[in-house]
N, C-alpha and C positions, 0 to 999 in steps of 0.2 A: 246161404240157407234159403231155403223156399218160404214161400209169404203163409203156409201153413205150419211155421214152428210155434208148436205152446209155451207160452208164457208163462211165469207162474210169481204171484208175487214174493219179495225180501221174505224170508222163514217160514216160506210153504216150500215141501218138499214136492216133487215131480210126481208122488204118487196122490198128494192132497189135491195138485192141481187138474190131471186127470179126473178126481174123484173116485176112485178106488179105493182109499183108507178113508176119504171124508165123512163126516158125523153131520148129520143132517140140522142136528137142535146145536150144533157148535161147542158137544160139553156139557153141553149146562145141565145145572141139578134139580132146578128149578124153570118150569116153563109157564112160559102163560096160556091163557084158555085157548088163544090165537097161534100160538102155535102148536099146539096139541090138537088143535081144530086143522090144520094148514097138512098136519104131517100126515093126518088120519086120512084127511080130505071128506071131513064130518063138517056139520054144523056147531060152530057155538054151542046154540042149546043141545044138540045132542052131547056134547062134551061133558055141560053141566047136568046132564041126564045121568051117565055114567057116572058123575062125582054121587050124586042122589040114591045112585045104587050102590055107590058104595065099590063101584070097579074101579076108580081112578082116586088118587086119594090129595085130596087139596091142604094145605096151609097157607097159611099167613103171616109174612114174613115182619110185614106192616099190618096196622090196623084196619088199614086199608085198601093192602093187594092182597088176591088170591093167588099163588100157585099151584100147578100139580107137580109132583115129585117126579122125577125122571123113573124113581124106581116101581112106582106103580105103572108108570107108562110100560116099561117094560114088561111089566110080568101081565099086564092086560093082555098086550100084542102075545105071548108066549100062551097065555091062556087060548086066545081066539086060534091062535099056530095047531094047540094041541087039540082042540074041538071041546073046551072045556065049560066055555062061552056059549050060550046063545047068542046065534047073529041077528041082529034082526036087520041091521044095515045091508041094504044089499049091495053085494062087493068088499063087504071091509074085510072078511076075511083073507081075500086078497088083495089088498092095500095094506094089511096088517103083515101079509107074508114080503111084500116087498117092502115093507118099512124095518121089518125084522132085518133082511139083506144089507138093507143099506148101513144098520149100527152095529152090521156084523154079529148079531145076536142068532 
């Protein structure tokens, strides 16, 4: 075999390992500000700006951590998709379209 065969690790299938089916937040239901800031390619505070407006919606699983809901992550991105949103970030709209892509939404 050529020294360019993909690898892919024990119970990731060859479509995971390419990145094709991959899920960029891994799943999860609950994200932190950091990575809702990482996926948007926002700032922190503009993250916590969003929760403030009431666009992304946070809990507390702990007394002491913030999450945001995976499902509000979604339908913000879905909002910003349909022009439902004001943008004020410039680009997120498309950052939002390829974020959309990647979770298959």
């Amino acid at each position: 075999m050529s020294g360019n065969t993909l690898k892919h690790r024990p119970g990731e299938n060859r479509e995971e390992a390419v990145g094709e089916t991959r899920d960029p937040l891994g799943g999860k239901l609950l994200l932190t500000v950091n990575e809702v800031a990482r996926a948007l390619g926002l700032s922190r505070r503009t993250v916590y700006r969003l929760v403030e407006e009431g666009k992304l919606k946070k809990v507390h699983p702990t007394p002491r951590s913030a999450r945001i809901t995976r499902e509000s992550l979604e339908a913000f991105l879905r909002s910003l998709e349909k022009g439902e949103e004001e943008v004020r970030v410039k680009g997120i709209a498309d950052r939002a379209r390829e974020v959309l892509k990647r979770f298959g939404l």
